[in-house]
N, C-alpha and C positions, 0 to 999 in steps of 0.2 A: 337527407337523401333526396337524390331529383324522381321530380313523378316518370321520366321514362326506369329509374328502378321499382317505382311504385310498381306500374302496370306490367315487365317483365322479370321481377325477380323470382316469381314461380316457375318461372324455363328456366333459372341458373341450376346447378348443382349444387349441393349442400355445400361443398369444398370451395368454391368460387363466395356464395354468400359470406362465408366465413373470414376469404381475403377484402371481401368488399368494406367489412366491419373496420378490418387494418386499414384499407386506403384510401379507400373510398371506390364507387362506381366507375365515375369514368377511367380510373386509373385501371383499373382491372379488367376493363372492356379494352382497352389499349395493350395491356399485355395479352388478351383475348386476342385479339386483333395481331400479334406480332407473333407469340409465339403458342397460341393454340395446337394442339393436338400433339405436342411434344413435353419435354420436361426442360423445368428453368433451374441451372443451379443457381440458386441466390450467393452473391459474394459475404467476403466478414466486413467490406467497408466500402465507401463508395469509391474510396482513393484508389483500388483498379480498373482495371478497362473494363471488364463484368460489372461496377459500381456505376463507373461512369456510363455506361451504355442505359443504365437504369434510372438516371436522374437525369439523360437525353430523351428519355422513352417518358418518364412518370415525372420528371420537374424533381426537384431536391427532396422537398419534403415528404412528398408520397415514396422517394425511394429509400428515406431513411427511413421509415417506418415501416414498409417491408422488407430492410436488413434486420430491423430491429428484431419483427418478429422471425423471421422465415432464417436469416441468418445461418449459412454453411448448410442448409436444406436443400433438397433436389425436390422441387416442387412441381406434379405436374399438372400441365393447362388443358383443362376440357378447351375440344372446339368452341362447345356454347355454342351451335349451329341455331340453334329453336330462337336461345335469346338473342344471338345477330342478328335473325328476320325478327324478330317481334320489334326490334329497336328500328329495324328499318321502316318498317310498316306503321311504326308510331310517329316517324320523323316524314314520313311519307303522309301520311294525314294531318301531320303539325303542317306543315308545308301549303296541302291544300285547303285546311283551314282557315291559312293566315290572308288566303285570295290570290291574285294576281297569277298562278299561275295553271297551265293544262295538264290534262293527265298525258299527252303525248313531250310535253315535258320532262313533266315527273319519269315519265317512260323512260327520256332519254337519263337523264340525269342518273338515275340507278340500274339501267343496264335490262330494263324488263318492258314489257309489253304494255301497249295501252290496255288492254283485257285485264292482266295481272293487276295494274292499278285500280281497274276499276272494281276489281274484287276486292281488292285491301279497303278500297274507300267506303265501301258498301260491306264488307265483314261487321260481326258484331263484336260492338267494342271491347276493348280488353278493361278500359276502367271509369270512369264518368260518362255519361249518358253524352254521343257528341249528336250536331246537328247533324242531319239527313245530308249526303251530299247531292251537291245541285250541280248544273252546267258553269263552265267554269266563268259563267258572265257573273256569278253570284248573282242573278235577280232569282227571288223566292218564288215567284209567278212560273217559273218552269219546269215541266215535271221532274220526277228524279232521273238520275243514271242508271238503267238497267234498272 
């Protein structure tokens, strides 16, 4: 499993862990992503346009294995709202840990505020103890943000 399910599989719903087992993560963050907050009928193969739309959406293998299990099931998609921000907010501090770039960046890049960034960056972590964030020059000599 990737550590961004490490740190929010506790915002998934039991029903979504349970596909992530079948697909895996990302795969079920994509159908999250697509067809969230309604019902998927799953096809009986992938050789219709319901199949193929699913191994467009999840790659071959992830869709045979969700016919396999879910097969002629109406299955439906939590929003997973909690765990789309947790995954944003961890890919939002992957980002500005990796350096190089601003929170008025980051700002633009997801759609949110330099304030909102600087909250996420300064929240307390959801899973391994991260460095303190600093001014985006990365020199340690500067005080913190907020």
């Amino acid at each position: 499993m990737s550590q961004l399910y490490a740190v929010c599989q506790g915002t998934l719903p039991p029903s979504v862990r349970d596909m992530v087992e079948v697909v895996g993560f990302a795969a079920v963050m994509r159908l999250v992503e697509r067809y969230g907050g309604t019902r998927l009928s799953v096809p009986h193969g992938v050789d219709t346009e319901a199949g193929a739309a699913l191994v467009a959406l999840l790659g071959r293998a992830e869709a045979d294995r969700l016919i396999e299990h879910y097969r002629r099931e109406t299955v439906p998609i939590p929003r997973c709202a909690e765990a789309l921000r947790c995954l944003r907010n961890e890919t939002i501090r992957d980002e500005y840990d990796q350096g190089g770039v601003t929170a008025a960046t980051l700002a633009r890049k997801h759609g949110l505020t330099e304030m909102q960034i600087y909250r996420i960056l300064n929240a307390a972590p959801r899973a391994a103890p991260r460095a303190a964030p600093r001014a985006a020059t990365n020199n340690p000599t500067l005080p913190l943000i907020f």
